[in-house]
N, C-alpha and C positions, 0 to 999 in steps of 0.2 A: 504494500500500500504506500509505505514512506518514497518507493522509487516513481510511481505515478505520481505523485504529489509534486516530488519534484520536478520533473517532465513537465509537467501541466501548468508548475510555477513557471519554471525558466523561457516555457511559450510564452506566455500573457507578457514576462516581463521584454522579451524581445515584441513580441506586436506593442509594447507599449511608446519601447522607444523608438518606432517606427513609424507609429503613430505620432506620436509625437511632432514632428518634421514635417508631418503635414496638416497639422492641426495651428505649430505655431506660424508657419507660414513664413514673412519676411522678417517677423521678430526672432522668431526661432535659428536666423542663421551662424549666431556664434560671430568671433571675431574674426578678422582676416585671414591672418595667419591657420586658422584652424581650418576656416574654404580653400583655400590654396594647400595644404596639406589633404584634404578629403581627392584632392586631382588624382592620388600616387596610390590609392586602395584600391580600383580595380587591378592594376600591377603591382601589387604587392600578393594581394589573395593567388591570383591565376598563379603567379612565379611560385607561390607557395604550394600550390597545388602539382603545378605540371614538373616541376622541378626535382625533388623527389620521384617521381615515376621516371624521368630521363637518365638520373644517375643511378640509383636503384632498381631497375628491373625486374631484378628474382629478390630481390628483400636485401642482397648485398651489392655494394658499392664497386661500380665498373666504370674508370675513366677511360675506357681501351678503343682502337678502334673495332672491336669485335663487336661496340654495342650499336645496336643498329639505330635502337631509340633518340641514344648521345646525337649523334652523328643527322639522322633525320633532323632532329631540333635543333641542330646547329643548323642545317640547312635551309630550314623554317625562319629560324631571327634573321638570317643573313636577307631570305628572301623581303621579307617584313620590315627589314631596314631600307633594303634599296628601294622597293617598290610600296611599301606603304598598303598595300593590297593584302584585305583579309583573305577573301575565295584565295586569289594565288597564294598566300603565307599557307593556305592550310592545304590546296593542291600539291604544294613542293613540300611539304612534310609529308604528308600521306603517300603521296608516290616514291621518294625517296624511301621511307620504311616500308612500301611493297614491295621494292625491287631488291631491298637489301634482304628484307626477309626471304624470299624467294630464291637469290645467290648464295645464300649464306645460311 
């Protein structure tokens, strides 16, 4: 019972402060410094997400060129730097790990 409870707390309190932002509207935005820091959270989470899976694979840590993943994602940012292009950043990932998976 105590692990539902919490569950069911820690929802509310997240819709709360969710809520929140759009209840207080233009008062609600905090100071400067704290809007111009909210820029860097969606690249923060993703990197904290996809980042981990690219060096870690099987659970342990592969800087090689054996990993196919490394290497696809290296080929992803690169594309994504010069072109700016989401569709192509995630074509030239994805196909680069099919072809690597499939040679390798």
């Amino acid at each position: 019972m105590s692990l539902w409870l919490a569950i069911i707390g820690m929802g509310l309190i997240t819709y709360a402060i969710r809520l929140s932002f759009v209840l207080l509207g233009e008062r609600g935005q905090g100071p400067a410094v704290f809007r111009r820091g909210l820029k860097f959270v969606p690249t923060a989470v993703l990197s904290a997400i996809i980042l981990p899976e690219l060096l870690q694979p099987g659970g342990t840590l592969d800087i090689s060129l054996g990993n196919a993943r490394l290497l696809a994602g290296l080929v992803a940012a690169l594309v994504a730097w010069r072109t700016q292009n989401v569709l192509g950043t995630i074509g030239a990932g994805m196909g680069v790990l099919w072809v690597l998976e499939i040679i390798g």
